[in-house]
N, C-alpha and C positions, 0 to 999 in steps of 0.2 A: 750594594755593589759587591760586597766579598762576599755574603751569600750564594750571588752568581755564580761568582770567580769562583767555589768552593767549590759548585760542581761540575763546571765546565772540566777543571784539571780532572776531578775523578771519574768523570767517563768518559775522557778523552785517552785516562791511562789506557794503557794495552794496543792502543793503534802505534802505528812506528813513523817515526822516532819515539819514546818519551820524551818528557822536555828537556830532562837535564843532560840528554844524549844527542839532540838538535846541536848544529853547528850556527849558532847565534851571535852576531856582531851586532854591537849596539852603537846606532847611528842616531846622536841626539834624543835620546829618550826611547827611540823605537828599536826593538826588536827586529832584524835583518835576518833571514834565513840563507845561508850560505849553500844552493841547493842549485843543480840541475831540470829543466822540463824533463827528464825520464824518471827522474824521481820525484818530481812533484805528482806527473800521473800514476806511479804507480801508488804512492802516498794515498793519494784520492780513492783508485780503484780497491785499493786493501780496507781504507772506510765505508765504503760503498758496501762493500761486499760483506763484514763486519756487521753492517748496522748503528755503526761507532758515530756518533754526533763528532761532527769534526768542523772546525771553523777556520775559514781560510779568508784573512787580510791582503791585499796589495798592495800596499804602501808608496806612496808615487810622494810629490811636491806638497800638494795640496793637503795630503794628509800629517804630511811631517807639520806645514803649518797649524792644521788643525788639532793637532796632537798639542802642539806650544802653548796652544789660548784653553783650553778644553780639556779637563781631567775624564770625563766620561767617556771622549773621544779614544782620548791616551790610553786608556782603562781596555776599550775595546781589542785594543792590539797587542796590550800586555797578554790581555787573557785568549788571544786568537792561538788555534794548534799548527798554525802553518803563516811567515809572513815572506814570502817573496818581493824583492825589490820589483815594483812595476811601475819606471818613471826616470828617465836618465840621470836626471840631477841628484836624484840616491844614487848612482852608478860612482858618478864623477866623484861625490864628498868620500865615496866608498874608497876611490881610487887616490885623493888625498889624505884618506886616511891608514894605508896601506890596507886594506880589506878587500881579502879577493874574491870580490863579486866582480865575475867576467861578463855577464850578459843580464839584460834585464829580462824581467820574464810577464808579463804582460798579463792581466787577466781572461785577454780576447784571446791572447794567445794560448795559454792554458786549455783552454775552452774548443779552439782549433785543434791544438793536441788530443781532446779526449773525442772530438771528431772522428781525427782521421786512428788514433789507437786501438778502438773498440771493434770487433766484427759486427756486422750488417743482421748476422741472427743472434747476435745478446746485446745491443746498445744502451748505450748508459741514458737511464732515464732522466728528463730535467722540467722542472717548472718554473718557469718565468712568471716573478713575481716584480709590478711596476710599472714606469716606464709611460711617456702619456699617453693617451687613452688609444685603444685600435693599436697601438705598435704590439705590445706583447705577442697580440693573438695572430696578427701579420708576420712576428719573425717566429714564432710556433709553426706556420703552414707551410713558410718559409725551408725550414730544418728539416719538415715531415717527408717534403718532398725530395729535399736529398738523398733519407735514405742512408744516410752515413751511420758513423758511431755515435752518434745520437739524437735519440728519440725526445721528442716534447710531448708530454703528457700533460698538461695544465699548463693556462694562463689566466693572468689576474690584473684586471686594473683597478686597485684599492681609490682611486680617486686623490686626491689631493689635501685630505689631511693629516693630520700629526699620526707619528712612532705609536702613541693610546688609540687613537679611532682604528689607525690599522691595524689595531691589536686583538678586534673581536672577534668573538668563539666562532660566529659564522664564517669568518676569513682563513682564522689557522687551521677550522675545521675540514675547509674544501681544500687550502693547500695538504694539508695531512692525509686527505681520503684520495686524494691522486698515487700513492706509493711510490713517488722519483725517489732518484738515487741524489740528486743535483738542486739544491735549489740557487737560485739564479736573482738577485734583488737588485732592482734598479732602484730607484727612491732620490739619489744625491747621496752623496760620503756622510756627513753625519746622520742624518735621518736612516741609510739605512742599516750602519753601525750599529747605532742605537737599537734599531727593529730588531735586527738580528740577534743583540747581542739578549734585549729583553726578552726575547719569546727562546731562547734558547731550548728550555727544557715543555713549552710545551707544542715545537715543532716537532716531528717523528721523520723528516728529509733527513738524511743523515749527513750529510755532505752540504756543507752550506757559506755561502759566502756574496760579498755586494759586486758586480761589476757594473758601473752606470750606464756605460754606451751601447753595451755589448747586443741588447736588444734593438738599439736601433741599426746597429752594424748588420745584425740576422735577418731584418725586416728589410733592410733597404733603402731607408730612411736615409740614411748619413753612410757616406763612404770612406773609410779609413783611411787613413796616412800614405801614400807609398810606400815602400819599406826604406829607398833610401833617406827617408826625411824622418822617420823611425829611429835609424840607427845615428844618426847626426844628433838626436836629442832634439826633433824639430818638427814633433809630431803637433804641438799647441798652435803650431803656426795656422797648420792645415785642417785643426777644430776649428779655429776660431773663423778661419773662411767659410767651415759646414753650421758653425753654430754661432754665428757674431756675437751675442749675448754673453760666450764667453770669457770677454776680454778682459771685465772687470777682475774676476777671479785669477785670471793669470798673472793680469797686471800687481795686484795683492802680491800674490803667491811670488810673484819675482822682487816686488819689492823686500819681502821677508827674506828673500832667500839672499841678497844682496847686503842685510843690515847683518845675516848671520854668518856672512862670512867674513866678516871683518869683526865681531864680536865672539864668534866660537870657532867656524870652521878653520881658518887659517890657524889662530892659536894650538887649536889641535892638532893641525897638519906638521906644524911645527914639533909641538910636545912631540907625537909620532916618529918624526924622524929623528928627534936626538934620542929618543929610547929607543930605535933602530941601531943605532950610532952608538951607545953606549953597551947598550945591554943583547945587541941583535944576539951574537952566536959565541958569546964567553962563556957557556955551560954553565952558567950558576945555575943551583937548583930551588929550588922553592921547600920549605921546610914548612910541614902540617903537624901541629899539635894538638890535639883534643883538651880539655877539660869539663871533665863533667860534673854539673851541679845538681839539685836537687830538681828543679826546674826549667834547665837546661842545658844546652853541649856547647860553651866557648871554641871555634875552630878558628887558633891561631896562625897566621900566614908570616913570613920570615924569610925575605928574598924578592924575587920579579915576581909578580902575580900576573905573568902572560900567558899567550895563546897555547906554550909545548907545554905547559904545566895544566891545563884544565883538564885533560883525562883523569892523573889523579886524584885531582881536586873532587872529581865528581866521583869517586866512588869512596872517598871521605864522608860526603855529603848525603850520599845515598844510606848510607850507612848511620847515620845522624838522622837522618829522617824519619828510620824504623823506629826508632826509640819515640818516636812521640812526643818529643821536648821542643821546649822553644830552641834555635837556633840562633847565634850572637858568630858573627864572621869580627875577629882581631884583624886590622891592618898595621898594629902597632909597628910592628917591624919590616912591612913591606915597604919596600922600594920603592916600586912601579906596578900600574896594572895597565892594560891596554883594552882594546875597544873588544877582543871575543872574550876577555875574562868578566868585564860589564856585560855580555850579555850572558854570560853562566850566573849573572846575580840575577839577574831579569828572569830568567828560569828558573831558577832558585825561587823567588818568588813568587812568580804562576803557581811552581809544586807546593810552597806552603799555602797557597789561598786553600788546595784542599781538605787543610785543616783550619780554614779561617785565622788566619796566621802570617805574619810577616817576616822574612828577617830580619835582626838585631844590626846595623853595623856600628862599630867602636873603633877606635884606635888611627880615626886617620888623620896622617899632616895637614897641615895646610895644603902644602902642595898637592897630596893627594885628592881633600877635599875641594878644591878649587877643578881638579879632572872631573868629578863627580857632578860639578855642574854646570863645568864648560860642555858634558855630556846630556845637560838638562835632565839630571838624575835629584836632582834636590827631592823629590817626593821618596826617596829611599831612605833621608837623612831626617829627613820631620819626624817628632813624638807620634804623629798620626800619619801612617805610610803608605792611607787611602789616601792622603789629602793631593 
């Protein structure tokens, strides 16, 4: 798995944002992109056009859940170059946790975006890979017929077994000789995380990412939410009348999300607002030390380690990175950190996977470390920081 991660960060550099310049809020272990639909699609179209392998996550309930039980899951999203909240209940925690994420941004919706952005004589090309059988090729003829900003060039129904069987030379082959800009995978959240994330270097779609429904949305199959039961957070209501079968999963997913807020989200709602309250806008500054060793660069912190302080922070960092050294972050002396400084670690991160490489963290309180995995960050704090 850092293998992977190694080289996803290095050929995802040079697309934009880079990571450590991504506006990243970290919501219970997952990386939150704090982004606009006009910038997500121009993000898209600048890889497209590029040729830049770029992996784009959605992040809804289900995956937060499966992020909690699942290190390869979590893994996945760590090393994704794009995660838009797509899911209300990331909105809400977002919104308990002062993180301003204003709207959710939907994978369909995305997807509608590069529709209607594209003109009629350049459309972004896409292959639908998934999805049960005949639907793919139904919402392919589906889209052809539009005529909009985009084009379906391939489809594929790999059939019904594992992330390996879908994995052979004859499959990635024909997806690879189709030339989209877009690939499209329906599979289910983990299986096609996993797909994605394991064939990364030997798919050639540059733009790549899992959206489950979206092909039965195209085809026909299944009709979407209303928008206002969308914007209510009330979109599961109106699967589960298209797809009954889904109830068990939400029901899961709500029961987790019900034990997590009386075990994390509240506590955190709470830390959040007394470090609103205490430290919101009293100008303290954050105080950056280097120390360099033979093996690596100690960057010691001394102060709030929040949201106005992470521009610095990151050209400290940046600057630490060229040397090539391990990197060890001191919290010895800090304060506080909040939820967009956690996700400048979380980036930090990604960018060391490509060097096979972790951060070091040291120096935290109790209280500090106790945020770290009220955050579901413990895997940054283990001897082993794949684990």
């Amino acid at each position: 798995m850092i293998g992977h991660g190694a080289q996803v960060g290095a050929v995802s550099r040079g697309t934009v944002p880079d990571d450590l310049s991504r506006e990243v809020y970290c919501i219970l272990g997952m990386p939150i992109d704090a982004v606009g639909m006009p910038s997500v699609v121009r993000t898209i179209e600048t890889a497209a056009a590029r040729k830049s392998p770029f992996f784009i996550s959605t992040p809804n309930l289900n995956f937060l859940v499966n992020s909690l039980s699942d290190p390869n899951f979590r893994e996945s999203l760590l090393l994704s170059d794009l995660c838009p909240a797509d899911g209300m209940p990331i909105i809400w925690i977002a919104w308990l946790f002062g993180i301003p994420l204003k709207n959710r941004i939907a994978g369909c919706d995305i997807f509608d975006a590069l529709k209607a952005e594209r003109n009629r004589e350049n459309p972004m090309k896409v292959f639908l890979f998934g999805g049960a059988e005949g639907v793919a090729s139904a919402a392919a003829r589906a889209l052809n017929v539009e005529r909009g900003g985009v084009y379906c060039v391939g489809s594929l129904y790999p059939g019904l077994g594992s992330a390996d069987e879908m994995s052979r030379c004859e499959i990635i082959d024909q997806i690879n000789s189709s030339d989209a800009d877009l690939l499209v995978a329906a599979l289910g959240a983990k299986k096609g995380q996993l797909w994605l994330q394991r064939n990364h270097y030997r798919l050639r779609i540059p733009v790549r990412t899992h959206l489950g429904a979206l092909v039965n949305f195209q085809a026909g199959t299944l009709k979407r939410a209303p928008r206002f039961l969308q914007k209510l957070g009330l979109e599961w209501l109106w699967r589960i009348k298209e797809e009954p079968s889904l109830w068990r999963r939400y029901w899961n997913d709500g029961r987790v999300l019900l034990r997590l807020m009386f075990t994390r989200i509240l506590p955190l709602a709470i830390w959040t607002w007394w470090l609103h309250r205490k430290y919101g806008d009293n100008g303290q500054d954050l105080v950056i030390s280097e120390i360099h060793h033979t093996d690596c660069i100690t960057v010691s912190l001394s102060g709030p380690a929040v949201a106005r302080h992470v521009g610095k922070v990151v050209l400290v960092l940046k600057k630490a990175i060229g040397t090539g050294k391990r990197i060890v972050i001191d919290f010895s002396n800090a304060r506080v950190l909040d939820a967009r400084f956690l996700g400048l670690l979380l980036m930090l991160r990604k960018t060391l996977n490509t060097h096979g490489t972790y951060p070091t963290i040291v120096g935290l309180s109790p209280e500090l470390e106790r945020i770290f995995r009220l955050n579901s960050l413990e895997f940054m704090l283990s001897s082993d920081k794949g684990a």
